[in-house]
C-alpha positions in Angstrom: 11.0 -57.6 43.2 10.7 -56.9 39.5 12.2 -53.6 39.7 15.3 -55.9 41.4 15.5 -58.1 38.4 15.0 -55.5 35.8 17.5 -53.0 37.3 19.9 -54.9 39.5 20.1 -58.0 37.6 19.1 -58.0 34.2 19.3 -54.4 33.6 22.1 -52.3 31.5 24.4 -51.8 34.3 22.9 -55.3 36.3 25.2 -57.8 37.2 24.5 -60.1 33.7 25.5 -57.6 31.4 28.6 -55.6 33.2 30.4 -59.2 33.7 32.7 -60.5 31.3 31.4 -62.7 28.7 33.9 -65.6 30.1 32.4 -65.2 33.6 28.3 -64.4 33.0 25.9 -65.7 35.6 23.0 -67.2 34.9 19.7 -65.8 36.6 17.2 -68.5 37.9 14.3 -66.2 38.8 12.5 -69.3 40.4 14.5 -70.5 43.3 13.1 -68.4 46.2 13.4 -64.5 45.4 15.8 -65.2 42.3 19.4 -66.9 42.5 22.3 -66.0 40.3 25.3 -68.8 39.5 28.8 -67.8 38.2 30.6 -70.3 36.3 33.0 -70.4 39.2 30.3 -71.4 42.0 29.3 -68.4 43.3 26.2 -67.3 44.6 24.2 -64.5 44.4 20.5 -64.1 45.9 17.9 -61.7 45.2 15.7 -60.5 47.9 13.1 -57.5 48.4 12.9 -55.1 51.3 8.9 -55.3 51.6 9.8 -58.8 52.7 12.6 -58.0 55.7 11.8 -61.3 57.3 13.1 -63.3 54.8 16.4 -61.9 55.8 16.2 -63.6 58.9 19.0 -66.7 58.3 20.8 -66.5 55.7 24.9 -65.4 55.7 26.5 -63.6 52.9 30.4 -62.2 52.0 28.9 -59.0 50.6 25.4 -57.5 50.7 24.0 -54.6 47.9 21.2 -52.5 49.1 20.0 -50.2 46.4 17.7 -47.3 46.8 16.7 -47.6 50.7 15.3 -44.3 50.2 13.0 -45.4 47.8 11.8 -48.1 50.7 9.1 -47.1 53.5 11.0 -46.2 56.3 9.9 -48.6 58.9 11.1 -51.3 56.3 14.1 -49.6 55.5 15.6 -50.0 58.5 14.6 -53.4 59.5 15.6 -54.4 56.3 19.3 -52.9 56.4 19.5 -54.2 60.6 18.5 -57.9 59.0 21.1 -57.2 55.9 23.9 -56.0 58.2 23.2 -59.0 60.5 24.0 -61.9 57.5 27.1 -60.6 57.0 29.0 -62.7 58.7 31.3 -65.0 55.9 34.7 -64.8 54.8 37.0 -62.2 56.5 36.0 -58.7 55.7 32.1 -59.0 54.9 31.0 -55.7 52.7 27.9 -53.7 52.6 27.3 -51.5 49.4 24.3 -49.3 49.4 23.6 -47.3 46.2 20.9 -44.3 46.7 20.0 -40.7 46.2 20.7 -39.0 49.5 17.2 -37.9 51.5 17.5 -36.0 54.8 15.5 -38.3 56.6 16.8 -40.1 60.1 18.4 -43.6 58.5 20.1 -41.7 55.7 21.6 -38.8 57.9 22.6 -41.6 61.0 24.2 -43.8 58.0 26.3 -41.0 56.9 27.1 -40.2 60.0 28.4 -43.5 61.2 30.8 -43.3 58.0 32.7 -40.3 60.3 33.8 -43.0 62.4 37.0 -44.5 60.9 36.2 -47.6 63.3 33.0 -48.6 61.2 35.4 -48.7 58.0 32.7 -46.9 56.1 33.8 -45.4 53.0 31.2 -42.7 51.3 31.5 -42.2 47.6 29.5 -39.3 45.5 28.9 -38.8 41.9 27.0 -36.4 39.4 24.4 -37.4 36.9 26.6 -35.8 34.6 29.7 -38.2 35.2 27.5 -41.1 33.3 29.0 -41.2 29.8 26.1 -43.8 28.6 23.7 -41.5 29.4 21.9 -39.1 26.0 23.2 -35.5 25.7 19.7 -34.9 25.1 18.7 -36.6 28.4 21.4 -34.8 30.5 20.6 -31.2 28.9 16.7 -31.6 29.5 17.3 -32.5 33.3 19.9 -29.7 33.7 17.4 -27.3 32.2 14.9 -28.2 34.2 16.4 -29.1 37.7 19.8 -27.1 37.5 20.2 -24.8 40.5 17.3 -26.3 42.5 17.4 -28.0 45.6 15.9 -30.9 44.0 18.4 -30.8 41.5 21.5 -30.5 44.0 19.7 -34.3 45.3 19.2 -35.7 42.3 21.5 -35.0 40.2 24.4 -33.8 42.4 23.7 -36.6 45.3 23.9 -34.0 48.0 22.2 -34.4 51.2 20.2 -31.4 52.0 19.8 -30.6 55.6 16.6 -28.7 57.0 17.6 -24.5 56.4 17.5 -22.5 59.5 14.2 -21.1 59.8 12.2 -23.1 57.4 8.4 -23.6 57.5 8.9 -27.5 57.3 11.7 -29.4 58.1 12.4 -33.3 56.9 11.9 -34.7 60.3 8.2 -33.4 60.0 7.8 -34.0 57.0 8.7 -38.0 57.9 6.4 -37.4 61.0 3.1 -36.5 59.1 3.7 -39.6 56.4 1.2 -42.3 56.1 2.6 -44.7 53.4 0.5 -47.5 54.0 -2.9 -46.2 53.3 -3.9 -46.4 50.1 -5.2 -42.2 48.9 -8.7 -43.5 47.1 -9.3 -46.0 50.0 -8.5 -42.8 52.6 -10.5 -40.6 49.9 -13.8 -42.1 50.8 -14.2 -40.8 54.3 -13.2 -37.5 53.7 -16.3 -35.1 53.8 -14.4 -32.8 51.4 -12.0 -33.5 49.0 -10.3 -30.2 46.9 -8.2 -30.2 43.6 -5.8 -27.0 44.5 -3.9 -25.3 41.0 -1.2 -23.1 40.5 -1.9 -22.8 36.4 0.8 -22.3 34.1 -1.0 -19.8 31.3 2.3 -19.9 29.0 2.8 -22.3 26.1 3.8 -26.2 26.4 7.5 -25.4 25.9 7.7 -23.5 29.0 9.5 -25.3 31.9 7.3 -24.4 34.3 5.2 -26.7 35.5 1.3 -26.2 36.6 1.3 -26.9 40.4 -1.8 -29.4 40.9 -2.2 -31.4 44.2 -5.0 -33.1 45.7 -6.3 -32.9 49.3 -9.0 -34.0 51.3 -10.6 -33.3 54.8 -11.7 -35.5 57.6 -12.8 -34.0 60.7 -9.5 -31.8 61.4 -7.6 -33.7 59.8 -6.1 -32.3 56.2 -5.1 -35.1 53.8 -2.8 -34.9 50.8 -3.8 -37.7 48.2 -1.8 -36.7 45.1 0.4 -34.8 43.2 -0.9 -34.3 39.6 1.4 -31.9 38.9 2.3 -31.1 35.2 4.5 -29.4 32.7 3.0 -27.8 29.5 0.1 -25.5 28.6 -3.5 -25.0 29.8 -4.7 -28.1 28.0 -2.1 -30.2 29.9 -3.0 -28.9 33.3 -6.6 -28.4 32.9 -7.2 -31.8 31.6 -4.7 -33.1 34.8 -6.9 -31.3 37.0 -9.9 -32.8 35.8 -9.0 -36.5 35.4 -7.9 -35.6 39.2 -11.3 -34.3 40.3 -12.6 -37.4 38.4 -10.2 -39.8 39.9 -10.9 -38.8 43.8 -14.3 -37.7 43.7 -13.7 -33.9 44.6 -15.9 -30.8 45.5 -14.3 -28.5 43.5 -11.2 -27.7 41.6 -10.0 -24.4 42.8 -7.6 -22.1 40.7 -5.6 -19.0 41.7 -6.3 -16.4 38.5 -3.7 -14.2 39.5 -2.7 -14.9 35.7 -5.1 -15.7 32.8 -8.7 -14.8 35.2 -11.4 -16.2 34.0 -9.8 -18.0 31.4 -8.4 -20.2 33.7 -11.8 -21.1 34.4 -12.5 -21.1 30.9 -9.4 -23.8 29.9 -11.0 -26.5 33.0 -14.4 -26.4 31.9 -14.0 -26.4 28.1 -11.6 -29.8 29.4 -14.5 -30.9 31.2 -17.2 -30.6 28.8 -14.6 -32.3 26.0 -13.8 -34.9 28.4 -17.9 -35.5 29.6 -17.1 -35.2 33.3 -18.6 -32.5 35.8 -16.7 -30.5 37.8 -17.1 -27.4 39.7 -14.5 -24.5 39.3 -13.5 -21.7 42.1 -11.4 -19.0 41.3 -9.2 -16.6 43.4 -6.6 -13.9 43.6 -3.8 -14.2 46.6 -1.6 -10.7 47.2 0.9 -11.6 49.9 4.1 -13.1 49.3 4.4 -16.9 49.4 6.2 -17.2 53.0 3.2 -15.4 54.3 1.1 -17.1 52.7 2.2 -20.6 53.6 2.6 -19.6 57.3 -1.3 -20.4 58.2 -0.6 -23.7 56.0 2.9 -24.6 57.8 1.1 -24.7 60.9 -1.3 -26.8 60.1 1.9 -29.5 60.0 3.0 -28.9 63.0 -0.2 -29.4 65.3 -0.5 -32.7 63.1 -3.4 -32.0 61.4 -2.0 -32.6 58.0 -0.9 -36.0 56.6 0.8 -37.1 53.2 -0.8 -40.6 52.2 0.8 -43.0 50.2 4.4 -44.0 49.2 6.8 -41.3 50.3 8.4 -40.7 46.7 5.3 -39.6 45.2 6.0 -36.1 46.6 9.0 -36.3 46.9 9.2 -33.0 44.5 6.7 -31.4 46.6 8.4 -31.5 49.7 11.9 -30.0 48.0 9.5 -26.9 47.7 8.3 -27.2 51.2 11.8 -27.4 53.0 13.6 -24.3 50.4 11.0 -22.1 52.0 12.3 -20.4 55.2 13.2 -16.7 56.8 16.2 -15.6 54.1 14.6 -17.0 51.3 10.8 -16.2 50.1 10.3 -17.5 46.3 8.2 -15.0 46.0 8.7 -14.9 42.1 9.8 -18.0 41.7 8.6 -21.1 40.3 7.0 -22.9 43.5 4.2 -24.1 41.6 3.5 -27.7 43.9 3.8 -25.6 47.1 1.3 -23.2 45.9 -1.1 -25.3 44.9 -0.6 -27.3 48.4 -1.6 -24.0 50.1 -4.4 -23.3 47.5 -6.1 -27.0 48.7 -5.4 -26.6 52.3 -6.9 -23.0 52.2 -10.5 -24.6 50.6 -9.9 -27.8 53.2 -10.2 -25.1 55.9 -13.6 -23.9 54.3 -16.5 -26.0 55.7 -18.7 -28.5 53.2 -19.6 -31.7 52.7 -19.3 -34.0 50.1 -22.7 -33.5 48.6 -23.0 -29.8 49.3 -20.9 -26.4 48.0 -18.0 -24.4 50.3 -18.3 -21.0 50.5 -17.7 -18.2 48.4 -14.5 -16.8 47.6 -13.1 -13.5 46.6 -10.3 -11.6 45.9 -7.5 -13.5 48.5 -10.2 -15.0 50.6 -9.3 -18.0 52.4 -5.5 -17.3 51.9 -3.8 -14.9 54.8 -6.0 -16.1 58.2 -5.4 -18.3 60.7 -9.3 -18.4 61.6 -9.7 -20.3 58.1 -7.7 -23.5 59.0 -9.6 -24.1 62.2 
């Protein structure tokens, strides 16, 4: 609700300050979700989607439903079935919806309703860069860093990426393995193992490369992914990530891959540790194949549904833009994958048995990485 009357309402481009100075609403934040009142009489009413019931009576000319994707899905579509249903004044009752496009099931059906010249639907696309209020500075740092990517085709270009032929993980699992409603440190304390995976970045802050950190945990057979600490910068930035992570969720170890650096990648966690007073135990290894084969073992974890990603959707949201851009044509071997590697790193120790009090075992050059047999 806040992030309604911050954005929507009272933000830069809300509804107060884009209307003329002659015709301003006033916002009265107390009368049920929020009401707004033009000088001329008209009404405007603010509700949220984590209440969809609450959209069960009223009727409206025009509805605005901005950022659906950012909603759980279960609420996302009741709450756009309820919205649709109070549109029932005046005429020609209108539905806007404002939103980064996401390939999952809602988004892809809406877009493809708008095919249909009977559902009147017009679809309207823009580019980051076509918003003159936004900083140069701001524009060139995001095209820097996101330019060229699939993430940044969605974020900034508003495409709508569909699953590449081939690909280890498609959207559709993706949306399958999600479990937004459990909270990751509630869901952390009954896992008998909990890892801290990194793909380190050994160059200076100023590099745009960003150190691949995710946390994961195992109960039973089942793999669960808590967090994505991932970070830009240094060896201080990611080491002290890594270890406020570890902290954070309890976890057996923090496991590295020392393709680059060695040992002082062990070296940059536990000087953090020691600086920061918290205990941690570090793991290193060395992995030879290229990515796609090493994600194979990890991919198929997903699809006998051993693996689920807890909490809101959006928080990996960058993670899974790695996941789907891997498939048959294209191995990033090379390339700067770092979330996805680090995703396989932790699922790799997850298939490793321990328990929460006692040490996995050893590792060596590779281990864990290219076998099946590991993920039973």
């Amino acid at each position: 609700m806040d992030d309604i009357r911050n954005v929507m309402v009272g933000g830069v481009s809300g509804f107060v300050e884009c209307s003329p100075s002659w015709n301003k609403p006033k916002f009265y934040p107390s009368v049920g979700g929020g009401t707004l009142i033009w000088p001329n009489g008209w009404a405007g009413y603010v509700y949220s989607a984590e209440d969809t019931e609450a959209l069960r009576g009223p009727q409206f000319d025009v509805g605005w439903f901005d950022e659906p994707m950012a909603v759980p899905a279960e609420k996302r579509e009741r709450a756009s079935d309820n919205l649709e249903m109070c549109l029932r004044l005046g005429e020609h009752p209108q539905l806007c919806i404002t939103t980064t496009p996401k390939p999952h099931r809602w988004m892809v059906k809406t877009l493809k309703d708008s095919e249909d010249p009977r559902n009147k639907f017009c679809v309207t696309r823009g580019h980051t860069s076509d918003n003159d209020s936004l900083p140069k500075s701001f524009l060139d740092k995001v095209t820097r860093k996101y330019g060229g990517t699939r993430l940044g085709r969605q974020e900034l270009a508003g495409e709508l990426l569909q699953d590449e032929e081939g690909a280890l993980w498609t959207a559709k699992g993706l949306d399958d393995a999600r479990r937004t409603k459990d909270d990751p440190h509630e869901v952390a304390k009954f896992c008998q193992k909990i890892v801290v995976g990194v793909d380190p970045n050994m160059k200076d802050k100023q590099t745009a490369h960003e150190a691949g950190i995710i946390v994961g945990g195992r109960r039973d057979k089942e793999r669960l992914i808590l967090a994505d600490r991932s970070v830009g910068g240094g060896p201080a930035a990611w080491a002290r990530a890594a270890v406020l992570a570890s902290e954070e969720f309890g976890a057996n170890e923090i496991y590295c891959e020392a393709n680059q650096g060695g040992d002082l990648v062990k070296m940059a966690v536990y000087q953090m540790a020691d600086d920061l007073g918290i205990t941690v135990k570090v793991v290193l290894g060395h992995v030879q194949k290229s990515k796609i084969r090493r994600a194979e073992p990890a991919a198929t974890l997903y699809e006998r549904g051993l693996v689920h990603h807890i909490g809101p959707a959006d928080k990996f949201d960058a993670l899974e833009t790695q996941m789907t851009a891997v498939h048959d044509n294209h191995d990033p071997t090379g390339e700067d994958f770092d979330r996805l590697d680090a995703l396989v790193h932790t699922l790799t120790r997850l298939g490793l048995k321990a328990n929460r009090s006692g040490a996995s075992g050893g590792v060596g050059a590779g281990a864990g990485f290219h076998s099946f047999k590991d993920f039973g």
